[in-house]
N, C-alpha and C positions, 0 to 999 in steps of 0.2 A: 182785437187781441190775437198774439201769434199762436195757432196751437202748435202740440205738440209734434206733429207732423212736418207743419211748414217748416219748424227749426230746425228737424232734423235734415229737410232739405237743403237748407240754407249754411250748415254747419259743414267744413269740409272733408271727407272721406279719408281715415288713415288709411295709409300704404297698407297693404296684405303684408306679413310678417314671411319673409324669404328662411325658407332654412339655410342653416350653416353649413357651407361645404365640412365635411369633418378635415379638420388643421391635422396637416402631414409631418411627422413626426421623427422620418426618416434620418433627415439630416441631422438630428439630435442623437437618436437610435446611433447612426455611425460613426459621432464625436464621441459615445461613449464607449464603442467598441475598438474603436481602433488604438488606441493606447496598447491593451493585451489583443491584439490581432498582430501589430506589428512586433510587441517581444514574441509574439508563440510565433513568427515566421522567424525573428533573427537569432531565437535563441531554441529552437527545438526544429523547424521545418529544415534550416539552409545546414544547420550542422548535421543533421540526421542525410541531406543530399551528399555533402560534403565527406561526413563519412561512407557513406558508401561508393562513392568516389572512388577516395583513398585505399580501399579495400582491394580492390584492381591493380592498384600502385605499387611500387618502391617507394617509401618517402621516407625521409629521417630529418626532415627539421632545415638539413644543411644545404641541399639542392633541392632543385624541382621537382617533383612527384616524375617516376619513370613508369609509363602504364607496364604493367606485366601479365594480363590478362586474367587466368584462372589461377594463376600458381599459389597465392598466396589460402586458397581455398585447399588447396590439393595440398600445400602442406599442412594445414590444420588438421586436414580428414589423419596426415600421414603424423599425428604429434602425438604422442601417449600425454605428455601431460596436458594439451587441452584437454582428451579426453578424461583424465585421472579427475583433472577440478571440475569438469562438469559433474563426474562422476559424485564427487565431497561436497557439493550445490547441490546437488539433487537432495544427497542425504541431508544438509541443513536444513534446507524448507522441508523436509516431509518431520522431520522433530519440531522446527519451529511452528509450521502451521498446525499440527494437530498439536500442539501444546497451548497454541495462543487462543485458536478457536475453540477450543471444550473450557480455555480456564475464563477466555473473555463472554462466554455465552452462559455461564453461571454465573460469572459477577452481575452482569447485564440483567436477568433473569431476578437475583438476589437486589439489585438495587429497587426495580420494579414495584417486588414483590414483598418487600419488608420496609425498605423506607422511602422516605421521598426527600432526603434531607442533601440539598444543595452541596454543602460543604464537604458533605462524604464521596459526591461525585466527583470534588475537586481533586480530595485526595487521591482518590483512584485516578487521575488525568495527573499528576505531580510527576510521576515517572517520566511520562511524554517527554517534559516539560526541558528534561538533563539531556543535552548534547549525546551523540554517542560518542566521543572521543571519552566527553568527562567519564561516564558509565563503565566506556573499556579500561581506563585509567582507575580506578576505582574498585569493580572486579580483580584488577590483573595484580593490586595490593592485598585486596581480602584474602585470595585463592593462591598467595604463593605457598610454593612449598615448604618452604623452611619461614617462613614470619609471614605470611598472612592469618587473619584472625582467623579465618574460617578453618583452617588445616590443626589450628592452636585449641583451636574449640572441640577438633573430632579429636584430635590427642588426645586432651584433657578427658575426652568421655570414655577413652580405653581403645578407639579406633586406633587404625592402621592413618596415616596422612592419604590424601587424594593427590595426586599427580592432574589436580584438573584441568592446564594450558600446556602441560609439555609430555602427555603422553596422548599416543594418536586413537585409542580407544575413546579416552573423556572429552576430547579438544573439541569436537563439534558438539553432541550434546550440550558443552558447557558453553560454548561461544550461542546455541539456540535456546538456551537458557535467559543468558543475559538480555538477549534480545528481544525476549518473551515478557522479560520484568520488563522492560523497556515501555513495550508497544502494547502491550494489554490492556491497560486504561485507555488509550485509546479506540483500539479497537471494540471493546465491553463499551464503551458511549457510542459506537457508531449502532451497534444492536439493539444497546438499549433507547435509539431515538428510534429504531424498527419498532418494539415492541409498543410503544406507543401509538403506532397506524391501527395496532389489533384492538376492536370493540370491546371494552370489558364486559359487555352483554353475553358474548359465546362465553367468556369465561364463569357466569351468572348463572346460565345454561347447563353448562359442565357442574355445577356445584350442586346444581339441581336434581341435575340425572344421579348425584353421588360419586363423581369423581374424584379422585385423588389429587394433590399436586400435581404427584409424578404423572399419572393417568394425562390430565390439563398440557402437561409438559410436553408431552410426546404428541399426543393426538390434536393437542391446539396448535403452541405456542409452534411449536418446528414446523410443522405443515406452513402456517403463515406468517412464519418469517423467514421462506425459502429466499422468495426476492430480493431480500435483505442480506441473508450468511450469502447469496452468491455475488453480489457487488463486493460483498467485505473480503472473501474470498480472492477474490479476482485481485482488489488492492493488495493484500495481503502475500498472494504467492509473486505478485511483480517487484514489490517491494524487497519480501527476501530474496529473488534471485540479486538483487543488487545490494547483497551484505558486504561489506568492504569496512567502513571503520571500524569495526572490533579487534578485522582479525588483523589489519595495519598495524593496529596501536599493541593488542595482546599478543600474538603472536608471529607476526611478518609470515606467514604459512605453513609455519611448521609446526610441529615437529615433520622431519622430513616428507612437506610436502601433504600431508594430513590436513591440515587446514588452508590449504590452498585453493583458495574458492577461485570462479570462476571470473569475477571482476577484479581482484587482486593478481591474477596472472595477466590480462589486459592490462593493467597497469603497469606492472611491473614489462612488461612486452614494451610497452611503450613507454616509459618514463625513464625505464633504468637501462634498456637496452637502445632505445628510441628507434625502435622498428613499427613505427605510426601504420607502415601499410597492413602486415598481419595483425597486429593489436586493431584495428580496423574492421578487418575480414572477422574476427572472433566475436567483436559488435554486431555487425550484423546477423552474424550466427546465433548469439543473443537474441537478439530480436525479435528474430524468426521464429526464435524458441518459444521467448513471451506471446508471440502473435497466435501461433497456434495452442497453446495452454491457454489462454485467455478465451477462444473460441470454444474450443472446448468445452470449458467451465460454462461458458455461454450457453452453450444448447442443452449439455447433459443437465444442469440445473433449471434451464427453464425460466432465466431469470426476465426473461420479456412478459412471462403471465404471474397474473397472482391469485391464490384461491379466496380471496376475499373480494373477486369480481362475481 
């Protein structure tokens, strides 16, 4: 009889089990990036060079680009009306962002905090949802002066009418208005998926100690969604300096020059004048602008740390 032993002598030895190199995934990795690697270089790197190119230039479409070194910068510095629409930019985003960010940081807050119901957040995101041409189109019928409902409606209650696209006191307020009802659902969902990172346990905590909402509000909920209002922020102020269809479609810049933002004069430079090299130089003047606000925003907020580390 064979024993045990002998068989397993006789029986042949499996291979030792080789580990697996780990499978390189690279070439995968780059099939799937390169799709949006090649639009973000043909449609934001080479024009973003290109402009700045041009900027140097004489160009108009019809000949060659003629370099002309600093000039087109030295006239900018020497232009009142760049400086005027910088000036009616600045004022639009300091109305539109503190109007979007206090009104989108309570809705945010209030969706949180009262319900949880899907459809309600839709509706709050519906605004987004309308083109701005439609929106300007739309405003620029409610708010006329003589037949829009809105002016029909303050009549009716005993008011005076509002002049609020053709007089240069209300034209921005009203154009950061619009764009407020616009972009607020928006913005109020990008806070309120902040408010979600924060542990309802601190808030648990706070209710324990006998805190208030408001109390919660101030001393939780803002300390730890710093993170958060400064990324929304940062989108927020790039986006408005780049207001253009409202005041296209509502107003063409005026009243004299009063709503004459800062990319509607780049435009008009170059579209209606076709002076490509200084409508150029005023981009990159832009830029610069965004580059350093954006920094800014960056450090003074602190938005690289979080206090829930």
């Amino acid at each position: 009889m064979v024993t045990a032993t002998e068989r397993a002598k006789v029986l042949p030895v499996p291979p030792a089990h080789r580990s697996r190199k780990p499978k390189d995934d690279t070439r995968l990795a780059i099939a799937f990036i390169l799709p949006a690697l090649v639009g973000f270089l043909v449609f934001m790197v080479w024009p973003t060079l290109r402009g700045i190119y041009l900027s140097f230039t004489k160009f108009n479409l019809l000949t060659p680009p003629e370099f002309t070194g600093l000039d087109n910068y030295v006239r900018m510095v020497q232009d009142p009306v760049f400086w005027n629409a910088l000036k009616v930019t600045l004022y639009y985003v300091v109305i539109n962002i503190g109007l979007q960010t206090a009104l989108a940081l309570v809705i945010a807050v209030m969706m949180q905090r009262l319900t949880k119901r899907t459809w309600l957040r839709g509706i709050v995101l519906t605004p987004y949802l309308v083109s701005n041409v439609v929106a300007a189109m739309v405003f620029l019928w409610i708010l006329d002066y003589q037949l829009g409902i809105g002016n029909n409606v303050i009549a009716a209650l005993g008011f005076d009418r509002i002049p609020f696209l053709s007089s240069d006191t209300w034209v921005i307020p009203t154009i950061a208005v619009i764009n407020v009802w616009r972009h607020v659902g928006y913005t109020a969902l990008l806070i309120f998926a902040g408010l979600q990172t924060i542990p309802e346990t601190v808030y648990e905590a706070g209710r324990i100690d006998g805190a208030s909402e408001v109390r919660m509000f101030r001393s939780i909920t803002v300390p730890l969604l710093r993170p958060i209002l400064a990324l929304v922020l940062i989108i927020t102020v790039v986006g408005s300096f780049q207001v253009f269809d409202t005041v296209a479609i509502a107003t063409r810049g005026g009243p004299v020059d009063s709503s004459r933002v800062l990319q509607y004069y780049i435009y008009d430079v170059a579209f209606g004048r076709f002076q490509f090299g200084y409508a150029s130089a005023m981009s990159v003047a832009l830029l610069l602008v965004l580059v350093v606000i954006t920094f800014v925003q960056y450090r003074v907020a602190r938005a690289d740390t979080s206090d829930l580390d």
